[in-house]
VOMARVEX-334643 format. One record per residue (C-alpha): residue number from 1; residue in one letter; x, y, z. Coordinates in nm, 4 decimals. Each point is the difference from the previous one (the first is absolute). Example, Ala and Ser with C-alpha at 12.3 -4.5 7.8 and 13.67 -1.06 7.14 Angstrom:
# VOMARVEX-334643
+-----+---+----------+----------+----------+
|   k | r |        x |        y |        z |
+-----+---+----------+----------+----------+
|   1 | A |   1.2300 |  -0.4500 |   0.7800 |
|   2 | S |   0.1370 |   0.3440 |  -0.0660 |
+-----+---+----------+----------+----------+
This chain:
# VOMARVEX-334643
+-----+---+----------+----------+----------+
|   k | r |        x |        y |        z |
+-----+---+----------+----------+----------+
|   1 | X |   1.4733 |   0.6245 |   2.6532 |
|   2 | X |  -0.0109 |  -0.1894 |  -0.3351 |
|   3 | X |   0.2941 |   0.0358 |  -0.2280 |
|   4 | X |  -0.1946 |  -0.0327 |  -0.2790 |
|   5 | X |  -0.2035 |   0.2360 |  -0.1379 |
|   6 | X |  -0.2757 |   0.1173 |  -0.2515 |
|   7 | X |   0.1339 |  -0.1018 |  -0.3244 |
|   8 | X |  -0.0583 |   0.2221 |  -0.3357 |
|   9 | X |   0.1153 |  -0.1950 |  -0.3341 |
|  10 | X |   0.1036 |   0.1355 |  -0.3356 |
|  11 | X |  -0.3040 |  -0.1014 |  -0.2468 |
|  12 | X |   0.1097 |  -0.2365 |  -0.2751 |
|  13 | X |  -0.1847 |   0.1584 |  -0.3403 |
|  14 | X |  -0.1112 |  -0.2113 |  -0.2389 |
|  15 | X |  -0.0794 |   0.0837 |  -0.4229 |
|  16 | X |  -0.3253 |  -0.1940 |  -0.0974 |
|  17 | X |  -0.1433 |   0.0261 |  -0.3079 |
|  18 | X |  -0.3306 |   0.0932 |   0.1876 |
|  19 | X |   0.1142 |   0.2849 |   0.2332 |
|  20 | X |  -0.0598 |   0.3631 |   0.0346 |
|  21 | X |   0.1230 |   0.2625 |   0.1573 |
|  22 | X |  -0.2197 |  -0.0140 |   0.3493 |
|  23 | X |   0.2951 |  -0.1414 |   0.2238 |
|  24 | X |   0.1612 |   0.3279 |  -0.0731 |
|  25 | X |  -0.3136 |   0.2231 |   0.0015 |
|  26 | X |  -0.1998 |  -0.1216 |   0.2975 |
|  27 | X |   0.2653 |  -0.1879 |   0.1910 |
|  28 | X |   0.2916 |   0.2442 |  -0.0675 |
|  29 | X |   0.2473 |  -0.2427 |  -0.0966 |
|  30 | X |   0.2973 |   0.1160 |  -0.2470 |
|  31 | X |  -0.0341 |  -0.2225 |  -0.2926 |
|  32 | X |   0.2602 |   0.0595 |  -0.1712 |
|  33 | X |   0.0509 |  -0.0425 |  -0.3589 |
|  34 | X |  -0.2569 |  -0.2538 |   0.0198 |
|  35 | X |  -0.3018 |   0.0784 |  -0.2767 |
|  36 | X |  -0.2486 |  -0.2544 |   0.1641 |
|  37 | X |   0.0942 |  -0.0757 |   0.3605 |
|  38 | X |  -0.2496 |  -0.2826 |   0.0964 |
|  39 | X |   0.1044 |  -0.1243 |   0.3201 |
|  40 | X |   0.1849 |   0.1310 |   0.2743 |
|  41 | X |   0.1499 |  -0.2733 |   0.2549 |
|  42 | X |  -0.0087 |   0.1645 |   0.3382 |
|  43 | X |   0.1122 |  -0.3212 |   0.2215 |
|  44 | X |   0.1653 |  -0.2961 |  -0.1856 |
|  45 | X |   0.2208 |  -0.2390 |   0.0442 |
|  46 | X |   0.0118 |  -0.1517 |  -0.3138 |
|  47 | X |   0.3129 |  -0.0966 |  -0.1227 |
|  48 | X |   0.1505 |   0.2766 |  -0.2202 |
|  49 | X |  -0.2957 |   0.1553 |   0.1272 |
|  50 | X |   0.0577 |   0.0798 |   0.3510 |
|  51 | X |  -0.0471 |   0.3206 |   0.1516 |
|  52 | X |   0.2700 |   0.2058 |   0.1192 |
|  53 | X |  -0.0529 |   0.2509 |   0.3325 |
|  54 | X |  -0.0135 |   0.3479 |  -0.0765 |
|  55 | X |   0.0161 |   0.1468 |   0.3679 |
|  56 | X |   0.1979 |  -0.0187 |   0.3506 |
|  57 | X |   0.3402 |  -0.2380 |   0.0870 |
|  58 | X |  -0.1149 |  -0.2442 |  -0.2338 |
|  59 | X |  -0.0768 |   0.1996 |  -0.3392 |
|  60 | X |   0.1642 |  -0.2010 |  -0.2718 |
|  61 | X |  -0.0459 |  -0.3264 |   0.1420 |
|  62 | X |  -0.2937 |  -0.2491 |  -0.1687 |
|  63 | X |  -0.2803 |  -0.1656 |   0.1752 |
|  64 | X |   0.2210 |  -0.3585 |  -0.0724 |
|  65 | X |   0.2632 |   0.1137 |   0.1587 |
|  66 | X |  -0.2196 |   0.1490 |   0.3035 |
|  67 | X |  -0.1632 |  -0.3213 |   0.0097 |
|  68 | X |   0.3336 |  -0.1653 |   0.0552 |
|  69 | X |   0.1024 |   0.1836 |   0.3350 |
|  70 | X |  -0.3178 |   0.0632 |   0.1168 |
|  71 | X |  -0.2069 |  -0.3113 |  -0.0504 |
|  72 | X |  -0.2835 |   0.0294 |   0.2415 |
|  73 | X |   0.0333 |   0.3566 |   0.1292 |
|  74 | X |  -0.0700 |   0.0712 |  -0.3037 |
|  75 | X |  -0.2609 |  -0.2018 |  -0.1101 |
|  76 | X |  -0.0975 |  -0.1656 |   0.3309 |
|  77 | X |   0.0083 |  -0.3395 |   0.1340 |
|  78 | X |  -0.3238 |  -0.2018 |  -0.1395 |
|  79 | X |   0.1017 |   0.1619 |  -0.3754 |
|  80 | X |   0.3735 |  -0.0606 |   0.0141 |
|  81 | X |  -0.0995 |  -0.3960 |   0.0741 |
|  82 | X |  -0.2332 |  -0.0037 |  -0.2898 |
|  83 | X |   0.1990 |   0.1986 |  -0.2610 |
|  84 | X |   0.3699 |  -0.0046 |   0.1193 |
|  85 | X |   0.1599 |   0.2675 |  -0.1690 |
|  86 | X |  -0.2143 |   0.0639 |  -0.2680 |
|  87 | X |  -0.1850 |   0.3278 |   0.0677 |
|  88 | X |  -0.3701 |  -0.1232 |  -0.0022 |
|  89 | X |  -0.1797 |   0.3032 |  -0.1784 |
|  90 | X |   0.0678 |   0.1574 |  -0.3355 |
|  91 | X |  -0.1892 |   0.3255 |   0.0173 |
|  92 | X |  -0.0424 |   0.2181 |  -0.3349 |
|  93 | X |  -0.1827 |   0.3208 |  -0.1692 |
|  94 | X |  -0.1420 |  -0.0843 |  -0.3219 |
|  95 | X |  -0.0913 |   0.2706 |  -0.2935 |
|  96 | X |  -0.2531 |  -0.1257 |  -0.2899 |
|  97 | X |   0.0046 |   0.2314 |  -0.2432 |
|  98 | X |  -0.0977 |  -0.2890 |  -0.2018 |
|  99 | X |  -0.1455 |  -0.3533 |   0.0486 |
| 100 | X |   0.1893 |  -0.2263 |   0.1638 |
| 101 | X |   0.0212 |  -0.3536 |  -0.1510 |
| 102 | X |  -0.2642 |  -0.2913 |   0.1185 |
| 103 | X |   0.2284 |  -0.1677 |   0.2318 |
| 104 | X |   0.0017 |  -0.2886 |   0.3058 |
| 105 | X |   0.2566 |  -0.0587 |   0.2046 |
| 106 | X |   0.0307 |  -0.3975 |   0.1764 |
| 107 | X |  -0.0606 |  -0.0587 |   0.3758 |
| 108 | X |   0.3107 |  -0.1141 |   0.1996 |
| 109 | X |  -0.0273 |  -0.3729 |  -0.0763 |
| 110 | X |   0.0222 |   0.0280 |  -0.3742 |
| 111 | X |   0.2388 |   0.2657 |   0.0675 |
| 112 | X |   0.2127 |  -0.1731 |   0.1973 |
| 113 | X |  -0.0311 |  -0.3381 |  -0.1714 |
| 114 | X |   0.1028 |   0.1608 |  -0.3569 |
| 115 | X |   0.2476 |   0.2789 |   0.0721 |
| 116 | X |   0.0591 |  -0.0452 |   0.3660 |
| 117 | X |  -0.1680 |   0.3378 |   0.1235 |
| 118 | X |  -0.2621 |   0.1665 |   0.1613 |
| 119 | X |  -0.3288 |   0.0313 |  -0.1656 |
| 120 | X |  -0.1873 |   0.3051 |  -0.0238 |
| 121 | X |  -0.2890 |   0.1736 |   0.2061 |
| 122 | X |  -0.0624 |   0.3772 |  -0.0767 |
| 123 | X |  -0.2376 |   0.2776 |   0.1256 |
| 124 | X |  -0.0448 |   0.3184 |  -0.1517 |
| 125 | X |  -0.1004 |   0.3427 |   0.1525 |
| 126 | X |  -0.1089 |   0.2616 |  -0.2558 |
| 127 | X |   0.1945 |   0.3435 |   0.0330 |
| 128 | X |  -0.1535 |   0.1452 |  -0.2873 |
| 129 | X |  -0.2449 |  -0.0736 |  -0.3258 |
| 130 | X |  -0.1032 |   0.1514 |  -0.2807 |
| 131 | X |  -0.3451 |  -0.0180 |  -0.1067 |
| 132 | X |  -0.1708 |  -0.2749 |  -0.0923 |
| 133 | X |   0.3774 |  -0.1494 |   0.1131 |
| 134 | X |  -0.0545 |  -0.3564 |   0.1442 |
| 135 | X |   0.2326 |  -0.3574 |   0.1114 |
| 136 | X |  -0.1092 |  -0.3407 |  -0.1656 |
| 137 | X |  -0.0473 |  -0.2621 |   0.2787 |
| 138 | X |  -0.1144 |  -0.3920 |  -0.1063 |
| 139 | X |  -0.2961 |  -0.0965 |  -0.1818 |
| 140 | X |  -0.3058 |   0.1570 |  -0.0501 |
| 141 | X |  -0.1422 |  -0.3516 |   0.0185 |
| 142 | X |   0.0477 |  -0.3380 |   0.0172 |
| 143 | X |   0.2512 |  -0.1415 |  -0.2174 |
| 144 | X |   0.1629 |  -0.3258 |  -0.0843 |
| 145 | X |   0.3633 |  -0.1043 |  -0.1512 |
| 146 | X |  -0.1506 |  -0.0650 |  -0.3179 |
| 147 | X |  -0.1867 |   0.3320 |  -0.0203 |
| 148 | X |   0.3092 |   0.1999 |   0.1179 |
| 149 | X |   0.1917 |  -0.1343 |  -0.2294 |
| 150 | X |  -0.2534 |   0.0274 |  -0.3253 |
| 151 | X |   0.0145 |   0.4040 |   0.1236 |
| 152 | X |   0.3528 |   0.0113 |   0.0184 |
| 153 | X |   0.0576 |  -0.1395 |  -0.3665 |
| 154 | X |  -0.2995 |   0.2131 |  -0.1614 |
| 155 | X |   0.1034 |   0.3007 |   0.1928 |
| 156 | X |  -0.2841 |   0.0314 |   0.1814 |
| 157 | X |   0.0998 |   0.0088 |   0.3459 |
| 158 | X |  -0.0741 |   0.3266 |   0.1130 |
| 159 | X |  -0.3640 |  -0.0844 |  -0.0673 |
| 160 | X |   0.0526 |  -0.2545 |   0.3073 |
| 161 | X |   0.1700 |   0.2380 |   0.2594 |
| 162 | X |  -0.1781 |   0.2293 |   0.2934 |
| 163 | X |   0.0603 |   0.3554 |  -0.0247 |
| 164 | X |  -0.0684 |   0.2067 |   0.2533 |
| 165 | X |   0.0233 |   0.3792 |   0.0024 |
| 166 | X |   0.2303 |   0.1529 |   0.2346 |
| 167 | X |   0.0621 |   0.3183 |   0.2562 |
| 168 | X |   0.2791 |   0.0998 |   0.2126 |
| 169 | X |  -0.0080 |  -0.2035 |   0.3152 |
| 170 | X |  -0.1405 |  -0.3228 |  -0.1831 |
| 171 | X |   0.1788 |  -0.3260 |   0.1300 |
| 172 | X |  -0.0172 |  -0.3650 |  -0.1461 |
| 173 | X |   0.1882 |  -0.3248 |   0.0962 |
| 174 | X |   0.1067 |  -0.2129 |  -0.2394 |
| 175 | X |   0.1056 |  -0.3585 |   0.0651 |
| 176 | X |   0.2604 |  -0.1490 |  -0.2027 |
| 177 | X |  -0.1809 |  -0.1775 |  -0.2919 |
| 178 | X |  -0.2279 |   0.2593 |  -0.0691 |
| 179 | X |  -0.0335 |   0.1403 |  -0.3560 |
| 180 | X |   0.0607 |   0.3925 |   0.0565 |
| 181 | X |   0.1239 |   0.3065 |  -0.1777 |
| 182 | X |   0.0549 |   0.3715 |   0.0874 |
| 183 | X |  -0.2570 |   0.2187 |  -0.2279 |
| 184 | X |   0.1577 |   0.3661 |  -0.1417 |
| 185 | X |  -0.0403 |   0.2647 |   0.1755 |
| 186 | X |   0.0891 |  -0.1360 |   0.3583 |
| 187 | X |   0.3143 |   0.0801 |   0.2349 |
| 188 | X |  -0.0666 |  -0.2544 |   0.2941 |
| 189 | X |   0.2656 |  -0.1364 |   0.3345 |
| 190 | X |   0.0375 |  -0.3838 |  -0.0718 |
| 191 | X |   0.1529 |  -0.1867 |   0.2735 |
| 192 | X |   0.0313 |  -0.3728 |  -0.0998 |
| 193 | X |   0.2533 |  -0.3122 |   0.0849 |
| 194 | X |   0.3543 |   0.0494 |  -0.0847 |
| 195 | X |  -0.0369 |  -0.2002 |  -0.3667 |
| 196 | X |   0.0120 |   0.1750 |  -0.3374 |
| 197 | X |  -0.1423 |  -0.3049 |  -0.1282 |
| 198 | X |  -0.2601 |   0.1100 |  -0.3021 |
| 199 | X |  -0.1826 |  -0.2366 |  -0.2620 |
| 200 | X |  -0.1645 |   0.2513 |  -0.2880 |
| 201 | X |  -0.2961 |  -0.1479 |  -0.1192 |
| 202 | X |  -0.0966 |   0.3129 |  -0.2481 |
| 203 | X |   0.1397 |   0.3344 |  -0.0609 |
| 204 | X |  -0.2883 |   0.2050 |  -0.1779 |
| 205 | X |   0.1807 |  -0.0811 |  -0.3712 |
| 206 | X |   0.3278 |   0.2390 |   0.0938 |
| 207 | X |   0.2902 |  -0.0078 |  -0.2000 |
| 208 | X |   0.3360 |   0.1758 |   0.1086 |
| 209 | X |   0.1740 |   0.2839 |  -0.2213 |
| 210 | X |   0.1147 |  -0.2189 |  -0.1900 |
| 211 | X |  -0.3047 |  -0.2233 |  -0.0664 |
| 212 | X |   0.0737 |  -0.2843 |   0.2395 |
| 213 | X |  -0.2999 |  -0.1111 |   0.1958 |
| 214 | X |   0.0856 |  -0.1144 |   0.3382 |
| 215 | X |   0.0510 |  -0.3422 |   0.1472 |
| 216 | X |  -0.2917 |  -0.1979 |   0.0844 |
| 217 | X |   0.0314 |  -0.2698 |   0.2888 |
| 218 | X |  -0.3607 |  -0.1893 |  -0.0879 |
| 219 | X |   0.0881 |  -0.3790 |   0.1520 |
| 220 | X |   0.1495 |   0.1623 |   0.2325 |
| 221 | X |  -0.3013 |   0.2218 |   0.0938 |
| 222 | X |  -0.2491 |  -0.2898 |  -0.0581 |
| 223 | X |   0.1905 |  -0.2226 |   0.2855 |
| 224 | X |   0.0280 |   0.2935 |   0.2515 |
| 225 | X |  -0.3444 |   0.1013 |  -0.0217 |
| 226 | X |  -0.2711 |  -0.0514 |   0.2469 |
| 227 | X |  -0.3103 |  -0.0512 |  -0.1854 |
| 228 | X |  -0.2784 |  -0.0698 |   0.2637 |
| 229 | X |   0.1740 |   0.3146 |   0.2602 |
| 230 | X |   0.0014 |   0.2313 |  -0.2859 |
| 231 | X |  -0.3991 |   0.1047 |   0.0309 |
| 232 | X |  -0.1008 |   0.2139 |   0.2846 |
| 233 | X |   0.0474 |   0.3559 |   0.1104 |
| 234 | X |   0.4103 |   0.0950 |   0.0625 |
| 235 | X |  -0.1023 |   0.3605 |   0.1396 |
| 236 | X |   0.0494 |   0.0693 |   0.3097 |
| 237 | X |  -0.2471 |   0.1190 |   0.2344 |
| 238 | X |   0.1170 |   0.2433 |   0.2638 |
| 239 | X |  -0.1194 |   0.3020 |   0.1439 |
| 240 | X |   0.2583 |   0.3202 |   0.0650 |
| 241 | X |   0.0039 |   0.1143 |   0.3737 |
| 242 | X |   0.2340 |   0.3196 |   0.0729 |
| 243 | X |   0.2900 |  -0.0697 |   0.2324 |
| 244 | X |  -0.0930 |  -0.3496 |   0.0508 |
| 245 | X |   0.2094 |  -0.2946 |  -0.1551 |
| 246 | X |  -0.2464 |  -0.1404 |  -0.2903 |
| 247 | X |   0.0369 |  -0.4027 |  -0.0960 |
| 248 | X |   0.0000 |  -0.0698 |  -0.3788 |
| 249 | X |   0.1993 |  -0.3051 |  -0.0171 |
| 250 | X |   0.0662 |  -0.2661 |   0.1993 |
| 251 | X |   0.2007 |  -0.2976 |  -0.1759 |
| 252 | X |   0.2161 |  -0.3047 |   0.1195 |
| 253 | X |   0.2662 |   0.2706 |  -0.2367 |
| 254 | X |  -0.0437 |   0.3557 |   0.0863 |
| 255 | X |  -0.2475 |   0.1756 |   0.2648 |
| 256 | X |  -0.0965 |   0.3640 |  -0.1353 |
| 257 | X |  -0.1881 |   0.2716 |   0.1662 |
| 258 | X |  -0.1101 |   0.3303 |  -0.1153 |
| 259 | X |   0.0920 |   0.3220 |   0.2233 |
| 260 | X |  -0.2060 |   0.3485 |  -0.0732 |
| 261 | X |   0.1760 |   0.2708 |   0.2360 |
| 262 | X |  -0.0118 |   0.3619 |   0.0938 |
| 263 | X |   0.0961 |  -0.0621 |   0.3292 |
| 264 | X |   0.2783 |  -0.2027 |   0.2098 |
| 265 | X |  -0.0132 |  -0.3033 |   0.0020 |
| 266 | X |   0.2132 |  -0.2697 |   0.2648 |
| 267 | X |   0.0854 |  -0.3378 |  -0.1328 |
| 268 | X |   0.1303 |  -0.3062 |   0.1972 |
| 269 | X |   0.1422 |  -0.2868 |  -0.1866 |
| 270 | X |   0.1134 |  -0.1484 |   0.3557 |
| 271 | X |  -0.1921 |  -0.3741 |  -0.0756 |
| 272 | X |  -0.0222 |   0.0520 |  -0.3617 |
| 273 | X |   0.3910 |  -0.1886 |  -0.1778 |
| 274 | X |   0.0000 |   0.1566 |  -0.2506 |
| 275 | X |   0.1874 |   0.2825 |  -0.1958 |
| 276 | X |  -0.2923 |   0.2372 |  -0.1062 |
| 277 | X |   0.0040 |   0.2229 |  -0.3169 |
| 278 | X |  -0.1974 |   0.3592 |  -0.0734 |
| 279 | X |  -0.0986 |   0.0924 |  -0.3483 |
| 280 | X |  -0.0935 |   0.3520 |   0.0193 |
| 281 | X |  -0.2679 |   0.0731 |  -0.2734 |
| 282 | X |  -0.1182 |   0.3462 |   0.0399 |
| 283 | X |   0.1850 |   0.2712 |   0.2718 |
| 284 | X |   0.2011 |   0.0050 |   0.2196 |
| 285 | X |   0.1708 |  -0.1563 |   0.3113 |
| 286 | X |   0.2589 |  -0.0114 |   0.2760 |
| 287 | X |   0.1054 |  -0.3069 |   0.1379 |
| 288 | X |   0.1780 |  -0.0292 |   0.3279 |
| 289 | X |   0.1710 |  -0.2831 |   0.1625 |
| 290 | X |   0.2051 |   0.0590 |   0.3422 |
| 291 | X |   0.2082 |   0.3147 |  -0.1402 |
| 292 | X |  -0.0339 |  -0.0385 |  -0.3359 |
| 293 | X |  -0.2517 |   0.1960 |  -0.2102 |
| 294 | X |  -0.0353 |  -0.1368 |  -0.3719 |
| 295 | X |  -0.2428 |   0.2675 |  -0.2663 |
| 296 | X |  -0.2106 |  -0.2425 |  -0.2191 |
| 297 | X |  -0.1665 |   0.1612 |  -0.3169 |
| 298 | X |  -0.2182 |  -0.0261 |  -0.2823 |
| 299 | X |   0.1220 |  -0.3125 |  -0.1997 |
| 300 | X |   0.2752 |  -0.1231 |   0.2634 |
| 301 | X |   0.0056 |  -0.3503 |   0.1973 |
| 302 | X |   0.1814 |  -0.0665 |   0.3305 |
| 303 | X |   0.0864 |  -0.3419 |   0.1781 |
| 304 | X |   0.0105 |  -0.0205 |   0.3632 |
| 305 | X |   0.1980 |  -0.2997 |   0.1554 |
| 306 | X |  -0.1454 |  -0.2306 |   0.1842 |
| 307 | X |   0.1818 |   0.1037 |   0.3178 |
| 308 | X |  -0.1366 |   0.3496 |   0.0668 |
| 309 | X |  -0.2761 |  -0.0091 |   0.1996 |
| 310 | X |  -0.1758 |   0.3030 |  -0.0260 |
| 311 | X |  -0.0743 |   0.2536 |  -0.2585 |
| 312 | X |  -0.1576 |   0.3524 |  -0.0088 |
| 313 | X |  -0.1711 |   0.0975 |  -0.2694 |
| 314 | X |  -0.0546 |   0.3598 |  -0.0560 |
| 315 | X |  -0.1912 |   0.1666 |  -0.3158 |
| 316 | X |   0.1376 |   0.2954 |  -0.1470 |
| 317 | X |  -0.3257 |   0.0826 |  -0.0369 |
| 318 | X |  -0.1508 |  -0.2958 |  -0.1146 |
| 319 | X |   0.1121 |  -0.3217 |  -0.1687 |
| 320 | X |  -0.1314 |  -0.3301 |  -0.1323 |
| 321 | X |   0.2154 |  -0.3093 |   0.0631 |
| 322 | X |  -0.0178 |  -0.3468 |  -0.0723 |
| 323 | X |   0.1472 |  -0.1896 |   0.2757 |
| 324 | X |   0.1354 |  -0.3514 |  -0.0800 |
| 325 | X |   0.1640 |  -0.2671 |   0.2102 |
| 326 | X |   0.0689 |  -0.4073 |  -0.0376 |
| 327 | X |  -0.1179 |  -0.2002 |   0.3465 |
+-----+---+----------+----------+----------+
């Protein structure tokens, strides 16, 4: 029998000048005092950002500290070599009520070469849009340096990004030194490396309450970006299949799948080394290891160590997870 177990976490809220109200509405999260909760950080460990276990033996604990004693139960062999004791994931909710800013974020050699971290690969999975709601995702064409940067300074550079109209279930990858942003009127699952590294290249004229626009990072952004990878189509193309485990992702970073369920489903993770995480999205579901039985809901996230082996899933009466794992 495993000593470990399926591990809920305590969700680390976060005010952005750009959230809503969704991660409490949709997701049932308690928000707090918190007018415009933007992100919620189900699985981190981020320094001063590290999530703290909210169920069994080891409530209270954070995923650091886990990572110290377990190593690769935990996380399993192939990922403990590669990423020691950082965790390897950071996976988040994210509420636009409003825009979020034009941003990049560098790839792990520019990351690691100027502040000695990881870079930053992302997907997104929409939960929920609004109408006419949509995600900005690279260039609607061709562009060079010299033309990025004449649209930067004559605030123009909308005029150069593709927009593409979004539903619930809509997934895109984005590679780190693509130019993206969130559009309002989207609540979408973002699993992405462990970096909270962000260059803002525009942020739709906003000033704070008390008139302050916000920081720009522009030779920053201009080194980071990508320019001849940031044309082509970031959607991902997938088709649903009920009670089957769906691909969406596959990256040298994160491997995500898509599970649709109103009946039982049996998981083996026997050749897999890897910890694997469930982001429930819609219902309902039990999840049972050896003896233990662990309820996952509407808006909650579970990690389950590398060293079980086997997992029932069971919809209560249906669910739709997203299924993520590092191998």
């Amino acid at each position: 029998m495993a000593t470990l177990y399926p591990l809920k976490f305590t969700p680390v809220l976060k005010e952005k000048i750009w959230g809503g109200n969704k991660i409490e509405t949709i997701l049932k999260h308690q928000i707090g005092p918190l007018k415009n909760c933007g992100e919620s950080w189900e699985i981190s460990g981020i320094v001063d950002d590290e999530s703290v276990v909210a169920n069994g033996f080891l409530a209270e604990n954070n995923l650091n500290e886990l990572m110290e004693i377990y190593l690769t139960e935990l996380v399993g062999e192939k990922n403990y070599e590669k990423y020691g004791l950082g965790f390897p994931l950071l996976i988040k909710f994210i509420d636009a009520q409003d825009n979020l800013s034009v941003q990049v974020h560098p790839d792990d050699a520019l990351a690691q070469e100027k502040y000695g971290q990881n870079g930053k690969t992302e997907m997104w999975h929409v939960i929920q849009a609004d109408e006419d709601a949509g995600l900005y995702v690279g260039f609607n064409q061709k562009v060079t340096e010299q033309q990025y940067v004449e649209a930067v300074e004559d605030g123009t550079l909308e005029t150069l990004l593709k927009f593409y109209p979004v539903k619930p279930g809509d997934t895109f990858m984005i590679p780190a030194g693509t130019v993206h942003a969130i559009g309002k009127g989207v609540l979408l699952a973002e699993i992405q490396q462990p970096s909270d590294i962000t260059f803002r290249i525009f942020d739709w004229n906003r000033v704070d309450d008390e008139g302050n626009s916000r920081e720009l990072h522009t030779e920053e952004a201009l080194e980071a970006i990508h320019f001849e990878e940031n044309v082509g189509d970031f959607k991902v193309k997938y088709t649903p299949v009920k009670n089957k485990t769906v691909t969406l992702v596959q990256s040298p970073f994160f491997n995500t799948n898509l599970l649709e369920m109103d009946m039982q489903v049996e998981k083996s993770f026997v050749n897999l080394d890897s910890f694997v995480i469930y982001m429930c999205l819609e219902g309902s579901a039990f999840l049972v290891s050896d003896d233990i039985k662990e309820r996952l809901e509407t808006g909650e996230v579970v990690l389950v160590p590398a060293e079980v082996d086997r997992l029932t899933i069971i919809p209560d009466p249906k669910a739709r997870l997203l299924e993520v794992y590092c191998s």
